[in-house]
KEPATOR-597861 format. One record per residue (C-alpha): residue number from 1; residue in one letter; x, y, z. Coordinates in steps of 0.001 Angstrom, whole numbers, plus 500000, padded with zeros to 6 digits. Example, Ala and Ser with C-alpha at 12.3 -4.5 7.8 and 13.67 -1.06 7.14 Angstrom:
REM residues 2
NODE; seq; type; xx; yy; zz
NODE; 1; a; 512300; 495500; 507800
NODE; 2; s; 513670; 498940; 507140
***
This chain:
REM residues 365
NODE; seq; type; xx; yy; zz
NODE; 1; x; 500000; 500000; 500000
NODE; 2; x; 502672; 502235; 501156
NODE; 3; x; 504436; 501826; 498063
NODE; 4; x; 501876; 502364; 495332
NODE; 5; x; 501386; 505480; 497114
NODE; 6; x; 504946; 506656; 497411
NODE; 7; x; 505548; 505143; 493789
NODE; 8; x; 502234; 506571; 492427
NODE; 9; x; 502333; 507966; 488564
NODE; 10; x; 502401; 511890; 488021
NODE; 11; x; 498728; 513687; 487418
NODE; 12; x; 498452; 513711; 483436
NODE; 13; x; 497907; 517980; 483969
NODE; 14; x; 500411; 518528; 485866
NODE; 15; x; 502555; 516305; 483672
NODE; 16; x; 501685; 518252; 481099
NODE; 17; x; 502112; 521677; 482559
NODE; 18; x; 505773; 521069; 483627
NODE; 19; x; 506856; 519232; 480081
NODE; 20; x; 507823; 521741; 477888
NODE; 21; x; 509639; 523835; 480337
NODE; 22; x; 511331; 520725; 481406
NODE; 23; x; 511781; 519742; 477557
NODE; 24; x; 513954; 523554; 477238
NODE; 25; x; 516431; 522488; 480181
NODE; 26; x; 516637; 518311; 478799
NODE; 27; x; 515286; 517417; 482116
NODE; 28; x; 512842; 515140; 479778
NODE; 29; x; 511876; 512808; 483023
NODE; 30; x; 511124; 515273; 485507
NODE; 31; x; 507390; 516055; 484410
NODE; 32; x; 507077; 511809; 485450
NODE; 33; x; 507927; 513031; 488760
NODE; 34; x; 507417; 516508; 489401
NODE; 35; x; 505069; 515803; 492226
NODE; 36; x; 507139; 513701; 494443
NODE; 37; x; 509721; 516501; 494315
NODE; 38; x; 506827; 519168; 495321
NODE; 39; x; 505381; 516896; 497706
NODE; 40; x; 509059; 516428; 499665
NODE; 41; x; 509652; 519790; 499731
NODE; 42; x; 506161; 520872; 500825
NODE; 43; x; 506239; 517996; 503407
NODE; 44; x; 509506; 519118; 504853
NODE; 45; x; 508591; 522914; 504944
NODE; 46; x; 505816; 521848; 506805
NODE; 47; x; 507747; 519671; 509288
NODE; 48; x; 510303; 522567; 509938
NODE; 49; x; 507641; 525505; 510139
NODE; 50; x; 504646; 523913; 511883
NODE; 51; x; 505151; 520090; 513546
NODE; 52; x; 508861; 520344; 514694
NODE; 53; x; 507924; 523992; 516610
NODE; 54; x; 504303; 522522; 517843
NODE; 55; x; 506084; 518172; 518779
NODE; 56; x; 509270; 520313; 519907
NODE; 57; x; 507356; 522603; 522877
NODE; 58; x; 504988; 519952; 523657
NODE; 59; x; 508272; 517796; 524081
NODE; 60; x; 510851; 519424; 525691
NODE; 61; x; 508903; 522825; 526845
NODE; 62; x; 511847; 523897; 528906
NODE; 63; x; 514369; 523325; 526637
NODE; 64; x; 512872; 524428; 523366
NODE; 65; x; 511093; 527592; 524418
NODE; 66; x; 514451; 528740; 526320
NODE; 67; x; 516333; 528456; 522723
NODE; 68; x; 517073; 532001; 520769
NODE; 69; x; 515502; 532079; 517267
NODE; 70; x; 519174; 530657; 515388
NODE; 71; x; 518781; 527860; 517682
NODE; 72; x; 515254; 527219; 517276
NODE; 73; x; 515954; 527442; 513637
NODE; 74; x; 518718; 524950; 513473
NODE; 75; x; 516822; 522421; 515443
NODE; 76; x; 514084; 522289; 513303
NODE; 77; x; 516267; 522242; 510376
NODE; 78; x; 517880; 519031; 512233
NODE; 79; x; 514622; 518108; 513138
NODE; 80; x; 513759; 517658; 509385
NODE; 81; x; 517061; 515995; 508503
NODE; 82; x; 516699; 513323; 510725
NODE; 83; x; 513120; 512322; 509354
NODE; 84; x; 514121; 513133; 505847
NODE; 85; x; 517681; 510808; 505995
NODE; 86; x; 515797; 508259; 507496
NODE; 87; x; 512923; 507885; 505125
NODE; 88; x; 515332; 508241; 501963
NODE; 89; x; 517498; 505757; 502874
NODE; 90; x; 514939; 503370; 503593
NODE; 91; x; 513308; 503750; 500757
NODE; 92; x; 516674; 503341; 498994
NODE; 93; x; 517530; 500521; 500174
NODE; 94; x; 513627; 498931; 499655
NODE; 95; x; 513986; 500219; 495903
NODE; 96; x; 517727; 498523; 495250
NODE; 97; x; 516528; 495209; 496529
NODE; 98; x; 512976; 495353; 495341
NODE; 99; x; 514228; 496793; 491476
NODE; 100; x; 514644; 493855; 488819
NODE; 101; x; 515155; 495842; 486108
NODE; 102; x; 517608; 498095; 488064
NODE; 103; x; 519456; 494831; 488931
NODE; 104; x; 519987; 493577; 485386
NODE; 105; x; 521371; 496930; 484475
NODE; 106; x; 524818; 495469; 486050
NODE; 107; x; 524787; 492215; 484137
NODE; 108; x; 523795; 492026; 480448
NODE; 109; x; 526372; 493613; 478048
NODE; 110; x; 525160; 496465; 477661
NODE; 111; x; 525247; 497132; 481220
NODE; 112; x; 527627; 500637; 481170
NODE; 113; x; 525051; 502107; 479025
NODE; 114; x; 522057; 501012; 480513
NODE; 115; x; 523921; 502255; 483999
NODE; 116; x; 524342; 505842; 482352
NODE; 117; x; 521084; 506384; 480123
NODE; 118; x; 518300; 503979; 480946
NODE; 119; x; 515530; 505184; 482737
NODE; 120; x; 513643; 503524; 485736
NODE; 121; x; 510156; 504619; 487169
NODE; 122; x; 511372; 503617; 491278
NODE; 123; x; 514706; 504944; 490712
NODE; 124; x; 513047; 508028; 489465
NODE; 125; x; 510832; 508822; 492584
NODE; 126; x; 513794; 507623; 494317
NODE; 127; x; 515735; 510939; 493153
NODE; 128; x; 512929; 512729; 493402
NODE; 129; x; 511914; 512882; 497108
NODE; 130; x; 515620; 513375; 496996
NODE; 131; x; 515718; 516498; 495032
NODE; 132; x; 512816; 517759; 496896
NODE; 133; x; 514716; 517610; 499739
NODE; 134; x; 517803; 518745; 498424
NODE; 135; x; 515511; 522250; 496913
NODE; 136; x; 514577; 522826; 500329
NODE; 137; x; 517833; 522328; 501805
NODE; 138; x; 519710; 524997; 499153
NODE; 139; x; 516709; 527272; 500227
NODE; 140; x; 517249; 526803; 503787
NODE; 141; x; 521099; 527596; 502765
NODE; 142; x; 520703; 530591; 501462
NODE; 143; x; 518171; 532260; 503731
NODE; 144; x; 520317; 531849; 506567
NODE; 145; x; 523467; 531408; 505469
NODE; 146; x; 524676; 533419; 508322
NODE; 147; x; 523532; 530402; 510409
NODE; 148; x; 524603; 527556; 508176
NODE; 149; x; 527902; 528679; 506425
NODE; 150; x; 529328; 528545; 502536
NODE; 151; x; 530219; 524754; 503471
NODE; 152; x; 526106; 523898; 503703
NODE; 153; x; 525429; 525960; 500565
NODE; 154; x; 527816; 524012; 498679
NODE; 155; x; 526493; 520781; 499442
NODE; 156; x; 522880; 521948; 499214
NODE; 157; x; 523864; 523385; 495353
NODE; 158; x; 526121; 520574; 494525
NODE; 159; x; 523504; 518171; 495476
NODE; 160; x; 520436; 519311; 493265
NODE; 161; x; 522692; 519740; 490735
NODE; 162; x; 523777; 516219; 490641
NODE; 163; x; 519654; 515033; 491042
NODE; 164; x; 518804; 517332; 488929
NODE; 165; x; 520962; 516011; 486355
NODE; 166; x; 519878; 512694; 486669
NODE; 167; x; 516009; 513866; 485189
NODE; 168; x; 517530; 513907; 481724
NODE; 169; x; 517440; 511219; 482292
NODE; 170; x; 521347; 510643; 483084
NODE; 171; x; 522455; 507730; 485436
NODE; 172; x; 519608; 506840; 486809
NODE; 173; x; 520882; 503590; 487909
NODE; 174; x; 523482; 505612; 490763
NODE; 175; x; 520514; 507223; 492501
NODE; 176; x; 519967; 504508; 495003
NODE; 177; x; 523345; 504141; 496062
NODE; 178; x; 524414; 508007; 496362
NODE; 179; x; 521270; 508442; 498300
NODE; 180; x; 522555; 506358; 500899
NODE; 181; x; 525421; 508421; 501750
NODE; 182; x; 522572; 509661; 504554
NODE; 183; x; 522901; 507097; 506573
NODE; 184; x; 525157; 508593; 509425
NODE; 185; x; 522920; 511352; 508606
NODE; 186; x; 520296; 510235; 511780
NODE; 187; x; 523621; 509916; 513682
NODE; 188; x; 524550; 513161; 512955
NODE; 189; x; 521502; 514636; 514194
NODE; 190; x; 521378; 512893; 517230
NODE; 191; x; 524661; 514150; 518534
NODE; 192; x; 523684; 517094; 517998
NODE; 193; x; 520154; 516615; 519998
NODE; 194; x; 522444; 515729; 522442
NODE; 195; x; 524471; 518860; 523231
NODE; 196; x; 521192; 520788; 522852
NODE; 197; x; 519152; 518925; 525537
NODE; 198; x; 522104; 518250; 528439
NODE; 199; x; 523341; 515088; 527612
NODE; 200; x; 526535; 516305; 526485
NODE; 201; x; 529225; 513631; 527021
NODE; 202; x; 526322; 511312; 528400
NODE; 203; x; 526642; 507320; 527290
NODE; 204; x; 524120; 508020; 524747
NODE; 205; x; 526167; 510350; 523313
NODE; 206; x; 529114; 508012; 523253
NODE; 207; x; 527466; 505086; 521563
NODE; 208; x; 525803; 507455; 518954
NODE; 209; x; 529112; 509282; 518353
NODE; 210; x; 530351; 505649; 517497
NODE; 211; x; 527529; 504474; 515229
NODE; 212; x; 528126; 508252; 513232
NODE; 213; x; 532032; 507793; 513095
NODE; 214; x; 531313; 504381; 511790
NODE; 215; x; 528434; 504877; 509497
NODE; 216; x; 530071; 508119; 508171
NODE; 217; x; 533863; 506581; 507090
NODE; 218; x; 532364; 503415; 506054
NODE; 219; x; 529331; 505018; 503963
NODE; 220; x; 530382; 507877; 502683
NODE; 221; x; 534432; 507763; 502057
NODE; 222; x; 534478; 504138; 501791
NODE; 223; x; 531339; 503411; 499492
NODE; 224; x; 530757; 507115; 498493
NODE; 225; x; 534181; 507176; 496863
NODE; 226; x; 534183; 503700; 495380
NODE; 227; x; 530796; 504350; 493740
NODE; 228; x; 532145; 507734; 492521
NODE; 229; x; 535388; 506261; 491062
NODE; 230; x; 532722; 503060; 489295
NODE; 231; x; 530556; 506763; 487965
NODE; 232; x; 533951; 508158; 486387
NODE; 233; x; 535012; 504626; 484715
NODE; 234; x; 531739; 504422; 483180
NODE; 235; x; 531634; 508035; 481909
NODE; 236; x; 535207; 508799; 480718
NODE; 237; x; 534896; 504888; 478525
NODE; 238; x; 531431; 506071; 476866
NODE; 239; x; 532972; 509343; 476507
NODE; 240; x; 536107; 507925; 474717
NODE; 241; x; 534096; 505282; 472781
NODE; 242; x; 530392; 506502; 472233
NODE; 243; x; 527970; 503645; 470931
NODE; 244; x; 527785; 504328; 467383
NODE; 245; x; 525463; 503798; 464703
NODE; 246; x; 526068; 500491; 462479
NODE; 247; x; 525574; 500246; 458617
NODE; 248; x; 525297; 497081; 456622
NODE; 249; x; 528130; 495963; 454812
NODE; 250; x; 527699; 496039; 450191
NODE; 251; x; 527483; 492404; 450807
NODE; 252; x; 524601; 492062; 452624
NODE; 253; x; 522537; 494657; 450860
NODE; 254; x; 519663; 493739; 449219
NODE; 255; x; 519313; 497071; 447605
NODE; 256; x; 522353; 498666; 447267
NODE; 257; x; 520751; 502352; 446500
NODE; 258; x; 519531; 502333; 449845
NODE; 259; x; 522842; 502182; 452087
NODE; 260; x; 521926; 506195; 452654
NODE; 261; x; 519185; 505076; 453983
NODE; 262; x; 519175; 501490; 455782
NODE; 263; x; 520541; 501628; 458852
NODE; 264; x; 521114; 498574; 461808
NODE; 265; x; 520533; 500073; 464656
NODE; 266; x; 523150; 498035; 467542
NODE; 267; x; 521470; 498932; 470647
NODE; 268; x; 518687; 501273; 472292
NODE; 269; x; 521922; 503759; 472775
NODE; 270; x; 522723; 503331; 469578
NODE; 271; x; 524212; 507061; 468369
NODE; 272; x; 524148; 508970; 471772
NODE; 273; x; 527055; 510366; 473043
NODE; 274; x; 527972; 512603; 476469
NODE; 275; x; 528579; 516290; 475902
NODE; 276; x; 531496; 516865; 477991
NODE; 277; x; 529985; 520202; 479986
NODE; 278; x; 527932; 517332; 481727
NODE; 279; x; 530954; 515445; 482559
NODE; 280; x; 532596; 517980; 484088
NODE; 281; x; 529262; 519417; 485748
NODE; 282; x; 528170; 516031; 487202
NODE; 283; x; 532022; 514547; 488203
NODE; 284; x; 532796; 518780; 489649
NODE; 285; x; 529915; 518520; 491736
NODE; 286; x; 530407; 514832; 492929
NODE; 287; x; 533626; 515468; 493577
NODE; 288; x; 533056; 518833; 495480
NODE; 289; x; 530076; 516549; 497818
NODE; 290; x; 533227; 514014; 498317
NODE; 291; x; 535730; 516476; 499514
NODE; 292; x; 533408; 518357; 501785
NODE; 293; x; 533024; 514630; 503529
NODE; 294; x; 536638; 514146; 504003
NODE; 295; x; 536817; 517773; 505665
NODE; 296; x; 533659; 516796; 507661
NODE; 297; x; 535141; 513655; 509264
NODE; 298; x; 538207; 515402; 510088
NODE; 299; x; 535736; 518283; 512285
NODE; 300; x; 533622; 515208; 513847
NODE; 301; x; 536427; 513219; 514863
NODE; 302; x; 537485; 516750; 516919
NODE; 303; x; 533831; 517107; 517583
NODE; 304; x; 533491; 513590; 519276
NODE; 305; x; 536406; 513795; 520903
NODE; 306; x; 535695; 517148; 522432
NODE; 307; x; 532804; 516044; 523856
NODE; 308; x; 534248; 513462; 526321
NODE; 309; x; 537772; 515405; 527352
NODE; 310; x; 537597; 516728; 530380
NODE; 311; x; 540484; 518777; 531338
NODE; 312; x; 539902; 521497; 528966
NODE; 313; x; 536368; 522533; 530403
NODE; 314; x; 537972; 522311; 534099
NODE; 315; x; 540544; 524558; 532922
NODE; 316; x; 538042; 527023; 531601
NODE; 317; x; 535726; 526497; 534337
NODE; 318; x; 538550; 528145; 536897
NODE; 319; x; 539767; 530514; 534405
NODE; 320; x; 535986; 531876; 534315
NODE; 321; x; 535213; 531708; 538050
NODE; 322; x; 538865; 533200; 538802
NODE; 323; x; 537706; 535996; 536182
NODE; 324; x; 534715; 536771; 538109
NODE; 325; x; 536206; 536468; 541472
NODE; 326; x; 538598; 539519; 540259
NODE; 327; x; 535659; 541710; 538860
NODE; 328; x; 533608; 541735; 541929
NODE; 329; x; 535838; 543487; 545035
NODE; 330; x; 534239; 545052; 547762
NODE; 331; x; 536647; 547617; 549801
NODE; 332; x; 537688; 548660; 552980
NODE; 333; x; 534289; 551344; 553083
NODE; 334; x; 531811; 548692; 551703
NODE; 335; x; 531579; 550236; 548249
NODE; 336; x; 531058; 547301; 545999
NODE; 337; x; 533785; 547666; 542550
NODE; 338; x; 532618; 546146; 539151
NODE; 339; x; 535793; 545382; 537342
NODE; 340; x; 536905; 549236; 538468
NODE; 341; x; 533573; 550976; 538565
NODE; 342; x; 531652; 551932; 541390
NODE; 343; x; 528562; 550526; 542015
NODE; 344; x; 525861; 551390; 544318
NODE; 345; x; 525268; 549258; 547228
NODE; 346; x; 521668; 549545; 546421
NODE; 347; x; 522205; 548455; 542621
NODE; 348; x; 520385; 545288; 541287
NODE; 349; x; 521753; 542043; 540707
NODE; 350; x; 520530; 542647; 537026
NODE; 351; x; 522445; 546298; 536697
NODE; 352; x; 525775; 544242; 538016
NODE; 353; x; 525292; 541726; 535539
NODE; 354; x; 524654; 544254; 532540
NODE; 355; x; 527793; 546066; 533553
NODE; 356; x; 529724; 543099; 533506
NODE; 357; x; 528694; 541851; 530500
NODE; 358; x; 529443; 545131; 528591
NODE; 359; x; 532812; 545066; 530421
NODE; 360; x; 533194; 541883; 528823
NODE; 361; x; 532276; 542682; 525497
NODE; 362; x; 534962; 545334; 525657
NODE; 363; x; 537692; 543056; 526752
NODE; 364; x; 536990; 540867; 523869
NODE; 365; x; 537257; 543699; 521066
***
């Protein structure tokens, strides 16, 4: 049931609306599934404006409510990621093992070309609810940037480039597995869950921050860049040798006038060719989502770790408390002394705290 609904054909108007603009771009497979991309990216709007805020307070009402607006904002962002990475890669994996035709595209002979330019309904919706995702994630990127950084706006534009390209349709077959490069992705999030709700360097944490380390070397440097290298074999040998179109020979003509017009055609492919701006689009963008995973590793290995040393929040602990002991003095008269300014006896804990927190703000420009 679930499936027919998730794998459900495209509205014949809408189909039709989309298919000439998509026609202009040679994105001749996304008016087949147009709507699973709206849908995700409707769905997962929805989750980050309305049910994350409304599960979140109902939740964790202390916590939540007490977060400023960038934190809010990135925890319902992370909020959506973890649903979104663990729907996609279940329905990956369900599609690879539940695909036939998908599977025979890596055994007959013609198996390179059928990898780069045969098209596949499940694969389809597969990159789809990805792309959806990945829209709403360059979005997201870009209207808080300030929050996110240049690193998440690369991988948001580098990833619905690569989807996109795939509605051409342009190896289709690859969808399945590069989706699954968000499988630490749940991991990911819950770390982070962690340092947001107190359980900062809690067991919970631990085991998690194994399970990500794990899931993220073995996933997406291991098997991302295995896959990617099997992507650029395939593409530089049909580059290099393009499956051509085959004439008869004179001898096997039974009208020789007609060798203009006779033609054996050796396969589906026969006659199509890769420009080599989609090479080099597809392989610079792979290759730009690869090397932002290396750096990524290297930052969560530091990241982990930080979270269960413990001398270096001691040490910061006593250099804060020996701070504050030397901003508050009180004198031989009883006049309390703010870090050198004289305070009223009869000032408010809040008016001591403002003044030391603008002291502070000084000291640190």
């Amino acid at each position: 049931m679930a499936s027919s609904v998730l794998f459900a054909p495209c509205p014949p108007a809408l189909t039709e609306l989309v298919k000439p603009y998509a026609t202009k771009i040679g994105l001749h497979s996304l008016p087949l599934h147009i709507h699973q991309v709206i849908a995700a990216f409707v769905v997962y709007h929805f989750i980050f404006a309305v049910i994350s805020p409304i599960f979140s307070s109902i939740a964790l009402p202390k916590t939540y409510r007490n977060f400023d607006k960038r934190t809010k904002v990135n925890w319902n962002v992370h909020v959506v990621s973890f649903i979104q990475s663990t729907f996609i890669c279940v329905l990956a994996i369900w599609a690879a093992c539940n695909d036939p035709q998908r599977d025979a595209w890596s055994k007959d002979e013609a198996a390179m070309l059928k990898r780069t330019f045969e098209y596949n309904h499940i694969q389809g919706a597969v990159q789809a609810y990805a792309e959806g995702y990945f829209i709403w994630d360059l979005f997201m990127s870009a209207w808080h940037l300030d929050i996110f950084g240049l690193g998440f706006l690369a991988h948001a534009a580098s990833a619905v480039m690569v989807f996109s390209l795939g509605f051409r349709p342009f190896v289709n077959y690859w969808a399945s597995v590069f989706v699954l490069f968000e499988i630490s992705s749940p991991f990911l999030n819950i770390h982070w869950f962690c340092d947001k709700t107190g359980m900062t360097g809690s067991l919970t944490q631990l085991i998690n921050g194994f399970f990500l380390l794990t899931s993220f070397f073995c996933c997406r440097l291991i098997w991302g860049t295995w896959n990617a290298a099997l992507v650029f074999i395939d593409l530089h040998s049909i580059y290099n040798n393009p499956p051509s179109v085959l004439r008869p020979s004179d001898d096997n003509l039974i009208h020789p006038d007609h060798l203009e017009t006779d033609e054996i055609v050796a396969h589906p492919f026969a006659g199509k060719s890769l420009p080599f701006w989609l090479i080099m689009v597809y392989l610079g963008s792979n290759t730009i989502l690869n090397l932002l995973n290396y750096y990524w590793f290297g930052r969560m290995i530091q990241t982990v770790s930080a979270r269960f040393t413990k001398d270096k929040p001691a040490k910061k602990g006593k250099k804060e408390k020996k701070e504050k002991e030397e901003a508050i003095e009180v004198d031989a008269n009883g006049k309390i002394w703010v870090e050198g300014t004289d305070v009223n006896v009869g000032t408010t804990v809040e008016v001591v705290k403002e003044k030391l927190k603008k002291r502070t703000v000084t000291r640190q420009a």
